[in-house]
N, CA, C and O of each residue as an XYZ file, in Angstrom:
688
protein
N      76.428     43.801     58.199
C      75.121     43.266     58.481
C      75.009     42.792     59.938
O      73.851     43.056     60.263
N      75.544     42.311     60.809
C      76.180     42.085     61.760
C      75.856     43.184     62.886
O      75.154     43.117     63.895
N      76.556     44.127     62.387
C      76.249     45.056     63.359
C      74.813     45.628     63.425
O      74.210     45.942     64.451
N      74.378     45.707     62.163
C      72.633     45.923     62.337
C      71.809     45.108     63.301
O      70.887     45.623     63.934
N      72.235     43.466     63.449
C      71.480     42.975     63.711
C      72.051     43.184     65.181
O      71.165     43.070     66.028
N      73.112     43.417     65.610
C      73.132     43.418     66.987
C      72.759     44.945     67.938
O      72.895     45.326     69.101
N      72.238     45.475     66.682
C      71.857     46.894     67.148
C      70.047     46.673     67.054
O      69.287     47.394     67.699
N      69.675     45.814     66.349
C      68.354     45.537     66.507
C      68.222     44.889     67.851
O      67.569     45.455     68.728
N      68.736     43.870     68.040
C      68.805     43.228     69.624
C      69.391     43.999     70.682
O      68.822     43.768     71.748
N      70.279     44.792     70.767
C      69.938     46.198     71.676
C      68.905     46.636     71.819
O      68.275     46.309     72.825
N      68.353     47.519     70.895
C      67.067     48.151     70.910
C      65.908     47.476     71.638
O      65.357     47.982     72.615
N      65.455     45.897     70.918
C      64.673     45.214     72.016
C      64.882     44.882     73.313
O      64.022     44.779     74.187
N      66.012     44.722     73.409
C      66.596     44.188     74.845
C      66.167     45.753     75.383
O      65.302     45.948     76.237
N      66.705     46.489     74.917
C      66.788     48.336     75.866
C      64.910     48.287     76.192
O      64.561     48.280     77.373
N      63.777     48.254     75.037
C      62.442     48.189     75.086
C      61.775     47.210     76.092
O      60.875     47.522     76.873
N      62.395     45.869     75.950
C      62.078     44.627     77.189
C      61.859     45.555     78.305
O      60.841     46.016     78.822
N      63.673     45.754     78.619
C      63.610     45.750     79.686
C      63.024     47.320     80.340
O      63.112     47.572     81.541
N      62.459     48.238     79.386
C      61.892     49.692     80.273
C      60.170     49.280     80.344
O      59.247     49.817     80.956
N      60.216     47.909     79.296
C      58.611     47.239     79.563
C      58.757     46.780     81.382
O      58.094     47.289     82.285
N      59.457     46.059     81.482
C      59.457     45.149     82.748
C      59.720     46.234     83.512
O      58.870     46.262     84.402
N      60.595     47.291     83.626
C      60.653     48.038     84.908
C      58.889     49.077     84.619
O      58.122     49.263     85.564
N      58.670     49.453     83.584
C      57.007     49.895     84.015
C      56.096     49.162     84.826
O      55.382     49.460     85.784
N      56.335     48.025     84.121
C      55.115     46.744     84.755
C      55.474     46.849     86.268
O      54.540     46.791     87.068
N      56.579     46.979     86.666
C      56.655     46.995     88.381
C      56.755     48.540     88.909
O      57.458     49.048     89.782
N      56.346     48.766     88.543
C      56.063     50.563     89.119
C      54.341     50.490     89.168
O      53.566     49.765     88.543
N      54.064     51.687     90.303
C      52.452     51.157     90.469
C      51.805     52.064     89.449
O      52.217     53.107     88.939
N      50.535     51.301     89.266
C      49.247     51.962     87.812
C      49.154     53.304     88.133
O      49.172     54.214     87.304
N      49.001     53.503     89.986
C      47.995     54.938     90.559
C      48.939     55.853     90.983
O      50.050     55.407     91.269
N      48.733     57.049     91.085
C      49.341     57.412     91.942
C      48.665     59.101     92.517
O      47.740     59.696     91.963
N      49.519     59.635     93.877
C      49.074     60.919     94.052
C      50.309     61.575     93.998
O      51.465     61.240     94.257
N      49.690     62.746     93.536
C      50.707     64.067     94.028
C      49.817     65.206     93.820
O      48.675     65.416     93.412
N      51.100     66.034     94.399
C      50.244     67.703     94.780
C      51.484     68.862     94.970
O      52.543     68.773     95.591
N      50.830     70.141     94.065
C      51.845     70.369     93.895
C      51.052     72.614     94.294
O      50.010     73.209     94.018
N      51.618     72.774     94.607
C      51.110     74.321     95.071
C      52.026     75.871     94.854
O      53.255     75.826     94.789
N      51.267     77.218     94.754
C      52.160     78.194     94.677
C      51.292     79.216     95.582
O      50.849     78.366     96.353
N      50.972     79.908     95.845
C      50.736     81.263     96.480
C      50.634     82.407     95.245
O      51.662     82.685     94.628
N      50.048     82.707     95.090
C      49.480     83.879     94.325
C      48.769     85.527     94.489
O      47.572     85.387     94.239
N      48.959     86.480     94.697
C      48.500     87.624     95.287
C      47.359     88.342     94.878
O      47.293     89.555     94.679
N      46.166     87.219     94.729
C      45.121     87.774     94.476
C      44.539     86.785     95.129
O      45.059     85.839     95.720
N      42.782     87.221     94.904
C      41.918     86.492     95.798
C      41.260     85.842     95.001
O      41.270     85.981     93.778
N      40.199     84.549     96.066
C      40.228     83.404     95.022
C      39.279     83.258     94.134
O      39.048     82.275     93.430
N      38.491     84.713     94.212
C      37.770     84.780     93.277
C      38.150     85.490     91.586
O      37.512     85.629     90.542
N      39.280     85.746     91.966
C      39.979     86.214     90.427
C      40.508     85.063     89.814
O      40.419     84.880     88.600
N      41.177     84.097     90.763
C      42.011     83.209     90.014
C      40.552     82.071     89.782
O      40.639     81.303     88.824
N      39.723     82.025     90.346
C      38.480     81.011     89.674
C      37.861     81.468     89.028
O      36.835     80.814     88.840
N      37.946     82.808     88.237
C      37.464     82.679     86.975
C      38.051     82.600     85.793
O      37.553     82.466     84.675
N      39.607     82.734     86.273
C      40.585     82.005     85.035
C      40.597     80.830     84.858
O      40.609     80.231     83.783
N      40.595     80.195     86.486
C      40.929     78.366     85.604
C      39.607     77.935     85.358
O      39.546     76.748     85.039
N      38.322     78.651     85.417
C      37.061     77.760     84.852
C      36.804     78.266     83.736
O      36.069     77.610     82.999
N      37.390     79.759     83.188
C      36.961     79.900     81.668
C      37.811     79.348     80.831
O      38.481     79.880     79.947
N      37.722     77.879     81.271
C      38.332     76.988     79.769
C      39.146     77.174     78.325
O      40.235     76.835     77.863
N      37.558     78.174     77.736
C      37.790     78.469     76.537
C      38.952     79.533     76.552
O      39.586     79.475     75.498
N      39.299     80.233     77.194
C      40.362     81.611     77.169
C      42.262     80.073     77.726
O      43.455     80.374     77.765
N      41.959     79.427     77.855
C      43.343     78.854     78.247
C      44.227     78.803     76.603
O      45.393     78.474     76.817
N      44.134     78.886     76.067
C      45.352     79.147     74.448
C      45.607     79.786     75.191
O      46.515     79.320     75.879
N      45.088     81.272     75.668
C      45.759     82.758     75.724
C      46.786     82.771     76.868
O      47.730     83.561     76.862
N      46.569     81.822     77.909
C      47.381     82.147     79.059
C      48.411     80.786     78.928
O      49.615     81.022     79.022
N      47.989     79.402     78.719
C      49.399     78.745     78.483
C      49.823     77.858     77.424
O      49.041     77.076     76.885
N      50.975     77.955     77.132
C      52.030     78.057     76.062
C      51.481     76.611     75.288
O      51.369     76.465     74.071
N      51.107     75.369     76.580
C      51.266     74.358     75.800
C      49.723     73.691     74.826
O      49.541     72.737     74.069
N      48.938     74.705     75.325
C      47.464     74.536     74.731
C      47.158     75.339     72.960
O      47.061     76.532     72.671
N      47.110     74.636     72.451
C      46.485     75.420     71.126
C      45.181     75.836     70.805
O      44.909     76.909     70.265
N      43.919     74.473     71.339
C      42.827     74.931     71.157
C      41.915     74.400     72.111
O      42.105     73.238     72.472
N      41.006     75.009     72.562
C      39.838     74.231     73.475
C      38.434     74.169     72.756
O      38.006     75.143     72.136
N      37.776     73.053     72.856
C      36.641     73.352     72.505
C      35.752     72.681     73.424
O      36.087     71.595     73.899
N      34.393     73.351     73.790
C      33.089     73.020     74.214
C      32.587     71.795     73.562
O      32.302     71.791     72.364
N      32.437     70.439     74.547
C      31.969     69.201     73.619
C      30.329     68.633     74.810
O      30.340     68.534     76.037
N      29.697     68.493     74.305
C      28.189     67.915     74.727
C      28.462     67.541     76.369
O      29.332     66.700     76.598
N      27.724     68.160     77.526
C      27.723     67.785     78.424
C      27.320     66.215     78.899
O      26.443     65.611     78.282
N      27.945     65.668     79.910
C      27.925     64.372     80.390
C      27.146     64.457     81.589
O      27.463     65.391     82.326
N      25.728     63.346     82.173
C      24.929     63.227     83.018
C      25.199     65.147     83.448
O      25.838     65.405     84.468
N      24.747     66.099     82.727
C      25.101     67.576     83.161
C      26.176     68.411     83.500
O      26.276     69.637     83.547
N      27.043     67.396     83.752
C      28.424     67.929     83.807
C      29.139     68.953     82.492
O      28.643     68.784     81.378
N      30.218     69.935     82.617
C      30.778     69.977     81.424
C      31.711     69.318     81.178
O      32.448     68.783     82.007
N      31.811     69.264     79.838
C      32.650     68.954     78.913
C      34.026     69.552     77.957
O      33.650     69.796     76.810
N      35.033     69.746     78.102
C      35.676     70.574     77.506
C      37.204     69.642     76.891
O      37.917     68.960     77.628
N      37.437     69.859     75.316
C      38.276     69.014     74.777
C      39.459     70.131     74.680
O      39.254     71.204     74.113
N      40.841     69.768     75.336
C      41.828     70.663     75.101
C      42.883     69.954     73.910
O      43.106     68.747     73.994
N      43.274     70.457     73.227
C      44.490     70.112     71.994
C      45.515     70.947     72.377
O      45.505     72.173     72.494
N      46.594     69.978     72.599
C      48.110     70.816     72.841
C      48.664     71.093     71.501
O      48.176     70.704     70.440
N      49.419     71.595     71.608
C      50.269     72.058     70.201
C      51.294     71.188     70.106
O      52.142     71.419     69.243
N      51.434     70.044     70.940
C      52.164     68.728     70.214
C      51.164     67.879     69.873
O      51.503     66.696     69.868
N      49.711     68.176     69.503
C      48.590     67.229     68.523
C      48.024     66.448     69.788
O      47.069     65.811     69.343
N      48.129     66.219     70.970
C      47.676     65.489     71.946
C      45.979     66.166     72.422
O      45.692     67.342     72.646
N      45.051     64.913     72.463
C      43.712     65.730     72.240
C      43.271     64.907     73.419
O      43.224     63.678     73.473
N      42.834     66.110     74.715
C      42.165     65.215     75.699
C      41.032     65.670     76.271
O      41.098     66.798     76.762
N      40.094     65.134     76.332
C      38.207     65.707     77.020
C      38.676     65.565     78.378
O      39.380     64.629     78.756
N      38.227     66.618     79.181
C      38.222     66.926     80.332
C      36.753     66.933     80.747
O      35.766     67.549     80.343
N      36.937     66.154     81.566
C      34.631     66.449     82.563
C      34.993     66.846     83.815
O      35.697     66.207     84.597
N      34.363     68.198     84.034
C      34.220     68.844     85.524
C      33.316     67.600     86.306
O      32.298     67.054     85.880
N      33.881     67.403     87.304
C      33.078     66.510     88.061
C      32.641     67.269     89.542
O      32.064     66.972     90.589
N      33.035     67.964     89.170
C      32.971     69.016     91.227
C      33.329     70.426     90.997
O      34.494     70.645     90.666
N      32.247     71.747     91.159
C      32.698     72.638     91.180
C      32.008     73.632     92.727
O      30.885     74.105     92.904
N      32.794     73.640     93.296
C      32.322     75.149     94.253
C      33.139     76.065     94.690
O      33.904     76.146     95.651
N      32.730     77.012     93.477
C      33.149     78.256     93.727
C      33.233     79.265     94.925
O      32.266     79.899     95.348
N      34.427     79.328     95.387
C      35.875     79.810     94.371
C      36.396     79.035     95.209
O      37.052     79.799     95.917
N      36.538     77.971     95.607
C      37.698     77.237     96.024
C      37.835     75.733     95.985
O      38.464     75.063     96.805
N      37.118     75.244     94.850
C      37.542     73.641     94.874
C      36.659     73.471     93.193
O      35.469     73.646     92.932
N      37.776     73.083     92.319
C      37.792     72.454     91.026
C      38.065     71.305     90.957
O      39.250     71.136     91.246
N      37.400     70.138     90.640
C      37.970     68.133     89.985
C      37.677     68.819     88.518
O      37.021     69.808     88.193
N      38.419     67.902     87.805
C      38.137     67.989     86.717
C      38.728     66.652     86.189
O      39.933     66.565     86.425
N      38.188     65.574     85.527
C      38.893     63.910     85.004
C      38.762     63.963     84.198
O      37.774     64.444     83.644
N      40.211     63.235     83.453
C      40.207     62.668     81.840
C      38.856     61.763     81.620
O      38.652     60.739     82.272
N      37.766     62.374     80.406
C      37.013     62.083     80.001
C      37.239     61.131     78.862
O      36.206     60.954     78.217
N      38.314     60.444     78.405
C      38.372     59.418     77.421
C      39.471     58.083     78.099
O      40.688     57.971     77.951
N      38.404     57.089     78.948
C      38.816     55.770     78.884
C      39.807     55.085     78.361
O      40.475     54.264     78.990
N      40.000     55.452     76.890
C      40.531     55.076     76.362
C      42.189     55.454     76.032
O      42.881     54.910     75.171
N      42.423     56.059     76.555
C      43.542     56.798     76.729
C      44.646     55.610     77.610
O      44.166     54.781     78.382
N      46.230     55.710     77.325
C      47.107     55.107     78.366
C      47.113     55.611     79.540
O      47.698     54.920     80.375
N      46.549     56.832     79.998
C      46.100     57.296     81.248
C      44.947     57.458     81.759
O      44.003     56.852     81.252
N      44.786     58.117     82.628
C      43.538     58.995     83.238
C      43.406     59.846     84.802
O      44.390     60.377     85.315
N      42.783     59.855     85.088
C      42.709     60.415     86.258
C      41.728     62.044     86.612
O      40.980     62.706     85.893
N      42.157     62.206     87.948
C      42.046     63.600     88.475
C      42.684     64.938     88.572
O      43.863     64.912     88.925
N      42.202     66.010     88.353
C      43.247     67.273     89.092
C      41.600     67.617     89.972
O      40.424     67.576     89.608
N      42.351     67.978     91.361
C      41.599     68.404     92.080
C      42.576     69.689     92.181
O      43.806     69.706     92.128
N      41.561     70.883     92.362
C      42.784     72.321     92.312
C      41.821     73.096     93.556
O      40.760     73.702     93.409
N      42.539     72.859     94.714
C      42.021     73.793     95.913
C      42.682     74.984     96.053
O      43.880     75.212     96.223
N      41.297     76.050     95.913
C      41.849     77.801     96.561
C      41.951     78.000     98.019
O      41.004     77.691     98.741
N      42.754     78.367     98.371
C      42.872     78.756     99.879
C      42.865     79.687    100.510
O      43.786     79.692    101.326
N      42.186     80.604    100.539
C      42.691     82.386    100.805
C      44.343     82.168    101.985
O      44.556     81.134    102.619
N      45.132     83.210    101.998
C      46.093     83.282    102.802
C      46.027     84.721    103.055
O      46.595     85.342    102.156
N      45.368     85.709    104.266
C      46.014     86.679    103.774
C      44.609     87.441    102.832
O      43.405     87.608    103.025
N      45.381     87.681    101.994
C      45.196     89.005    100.684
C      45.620     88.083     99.641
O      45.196     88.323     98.511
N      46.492     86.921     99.833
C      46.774     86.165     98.858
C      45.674     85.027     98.820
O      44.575     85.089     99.372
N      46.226     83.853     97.979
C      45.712     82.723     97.454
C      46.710     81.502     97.244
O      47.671     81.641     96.488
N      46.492     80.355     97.886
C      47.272     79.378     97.983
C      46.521     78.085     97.159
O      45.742     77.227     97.576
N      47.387     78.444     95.132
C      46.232     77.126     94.905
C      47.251     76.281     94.612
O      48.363     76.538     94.151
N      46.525     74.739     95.077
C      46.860     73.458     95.215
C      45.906     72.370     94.320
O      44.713     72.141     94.119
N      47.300     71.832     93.903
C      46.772     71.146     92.698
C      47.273     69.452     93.097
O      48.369     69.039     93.475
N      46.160     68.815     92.872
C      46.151     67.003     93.597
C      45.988     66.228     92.505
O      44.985     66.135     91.797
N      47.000     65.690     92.405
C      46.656     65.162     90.611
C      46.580     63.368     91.332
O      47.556     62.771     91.788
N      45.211     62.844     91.250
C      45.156     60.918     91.519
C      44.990     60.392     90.392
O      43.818     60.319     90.021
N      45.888     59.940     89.616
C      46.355     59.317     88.199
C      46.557     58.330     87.946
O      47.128     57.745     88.866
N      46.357     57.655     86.973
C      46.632     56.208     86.459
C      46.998     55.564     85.257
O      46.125     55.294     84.432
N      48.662     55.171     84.978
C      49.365     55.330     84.138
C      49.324     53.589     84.056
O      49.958     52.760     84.707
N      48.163     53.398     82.826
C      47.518     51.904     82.491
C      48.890     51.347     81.762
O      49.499     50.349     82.146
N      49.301     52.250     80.536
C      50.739     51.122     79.856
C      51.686     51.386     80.402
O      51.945     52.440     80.983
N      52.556     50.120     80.241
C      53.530     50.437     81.228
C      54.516     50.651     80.815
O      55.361     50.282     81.630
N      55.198     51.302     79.463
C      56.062     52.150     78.989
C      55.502     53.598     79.205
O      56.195     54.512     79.652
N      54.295     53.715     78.876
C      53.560     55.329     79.264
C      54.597     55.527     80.986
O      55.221     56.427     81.548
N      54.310     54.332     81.203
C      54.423     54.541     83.192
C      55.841     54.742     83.473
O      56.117     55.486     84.414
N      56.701     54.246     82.865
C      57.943     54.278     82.529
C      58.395     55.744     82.354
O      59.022     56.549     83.044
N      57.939     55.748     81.404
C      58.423     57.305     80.558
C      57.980     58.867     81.941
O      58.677     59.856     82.167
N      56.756     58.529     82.518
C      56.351     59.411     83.521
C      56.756     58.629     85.267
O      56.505     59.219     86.317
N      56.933     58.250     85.247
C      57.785     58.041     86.530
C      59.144     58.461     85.997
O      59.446     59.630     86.237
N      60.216     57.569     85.169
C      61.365     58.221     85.432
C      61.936     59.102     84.574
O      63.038     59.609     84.782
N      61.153     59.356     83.469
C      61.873     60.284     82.399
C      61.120     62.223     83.056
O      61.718     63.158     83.590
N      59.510     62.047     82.617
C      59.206     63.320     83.059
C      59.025     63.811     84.493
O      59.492     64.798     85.062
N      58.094     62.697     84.976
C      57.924     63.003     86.697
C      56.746     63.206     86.518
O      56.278     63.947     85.654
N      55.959     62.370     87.566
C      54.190     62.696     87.494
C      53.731     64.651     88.012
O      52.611     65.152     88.109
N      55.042     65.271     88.228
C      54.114     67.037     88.505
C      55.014     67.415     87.666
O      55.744     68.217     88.249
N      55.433     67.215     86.316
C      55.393     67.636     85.008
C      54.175     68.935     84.858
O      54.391     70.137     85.018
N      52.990     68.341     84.537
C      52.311     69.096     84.063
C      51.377     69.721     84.689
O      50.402     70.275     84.183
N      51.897     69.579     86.771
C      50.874     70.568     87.776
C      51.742     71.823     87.367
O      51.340     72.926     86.996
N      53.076     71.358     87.534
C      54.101     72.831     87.568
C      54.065     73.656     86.403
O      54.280     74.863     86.508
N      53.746     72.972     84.996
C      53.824     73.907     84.258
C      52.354     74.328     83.875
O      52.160     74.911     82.809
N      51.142     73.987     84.881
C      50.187     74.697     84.583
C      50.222     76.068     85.767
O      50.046     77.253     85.483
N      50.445     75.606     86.860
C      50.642     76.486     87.815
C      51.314     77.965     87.496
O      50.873     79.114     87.463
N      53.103     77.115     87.196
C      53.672     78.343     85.911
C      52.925     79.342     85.171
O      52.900     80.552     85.396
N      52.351     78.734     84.311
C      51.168     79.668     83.556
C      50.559     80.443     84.356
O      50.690     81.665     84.298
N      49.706     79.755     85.331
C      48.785     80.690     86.385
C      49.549     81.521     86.777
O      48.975     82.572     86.490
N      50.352     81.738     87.187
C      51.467     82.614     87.810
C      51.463     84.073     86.995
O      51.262     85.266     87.223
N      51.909     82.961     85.619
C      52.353     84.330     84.285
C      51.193     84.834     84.143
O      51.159     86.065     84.128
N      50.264     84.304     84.037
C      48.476     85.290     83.669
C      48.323     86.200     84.629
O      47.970     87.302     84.210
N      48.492     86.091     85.924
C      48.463     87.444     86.855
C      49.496     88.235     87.498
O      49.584     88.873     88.547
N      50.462     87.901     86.229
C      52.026     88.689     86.247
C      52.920     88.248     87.621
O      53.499     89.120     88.269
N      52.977     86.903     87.982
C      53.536     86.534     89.172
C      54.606     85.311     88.650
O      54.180     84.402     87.938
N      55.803     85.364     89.001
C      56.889     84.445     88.601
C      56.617     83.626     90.054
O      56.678     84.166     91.158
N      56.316     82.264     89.823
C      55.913     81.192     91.145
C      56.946     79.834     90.783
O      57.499     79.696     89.692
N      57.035     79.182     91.570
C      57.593     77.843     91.555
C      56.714     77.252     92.932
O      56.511     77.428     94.133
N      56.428     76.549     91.937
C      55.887     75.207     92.474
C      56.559     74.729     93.794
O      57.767     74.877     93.980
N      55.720     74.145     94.711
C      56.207     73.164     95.470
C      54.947     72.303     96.184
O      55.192     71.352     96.927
């Protein structure tokens, strides 16, 4: 019995203290994360704005759906296939080279921006992805500062972009 209980007081002590190191890590943050692609930027902006077709191109999306536009803006709710359900609102679009798009639910332990700039290079396309984020709990903040890394999920959307127009990219 003994040892249970000093394995319960581990556990909190281990939870305390990844509370207290979140709480001192900051709420906001930026990053940006980019690949080069060999098409122009009008091919790759009509992949990342037809929403509804993203199941087909990456791995971690299961379903999108069309939800009631905001002051005219769209609206679009993505579900990952680990059950995570988040509304996205376009806040800025001009085609073909500059997408915002912000977490549309407040209520969430996060939120934020992806701003995704096209760049022609060339014959190619240089898109850049600016993620200004804000990781409100501070185990959430914890877990994405030092476990995943806040360009977790530029690189593995980028990835995708890559694979949809048959291009193996890494991020940088």
């Amino acid at each position: 019995m003994r040892w249970v209980l000093y394995g319960v007081i581990v556990l909190v002590g281990l939870a305390a203290v990844i509370f207290l190191i979140g709480l001192m890590l900051p709420a906001t943050h930026e990053v940006s994360r980019s690949v080069v692609l060999g098409n122009p930027p009008d091919e790759i902006w009509a992949v990342i704005t037809d929403f509804a077709s993203n199941p087909s191109w990456r791995d971690d999306i299961q379903r999108v759906s069309r939800l009631s536009d905001r002051e005219g803006r769209p609206v679009w709710r993505e579900e990952s296939k680990g059950g995570d359900v988040i509304p996205y609102e376009t806040i800025e679009s001009r085609p073909p080279s500059r997408l915002v798009r912000r977490i549309a639910d407040p209520s969430l332990p996060f939120g934020g921006t992806w701003t995704i700039d096209l760049a022609p290079e060339g014959a190619r396309t240089r898109v850049t992805i600016t993620e200004n984020g804000e990781v409100r709990n501070a185990i959430f903040r914890f877990v994405s500062v030092v476990i995943l890394g806040h360009t977790t999920y530029i690189d593995k959307y980028l990835i995708a972009l890559g694979r949809r127009f048959g291009q193996s990219v890494q991020p940088s």
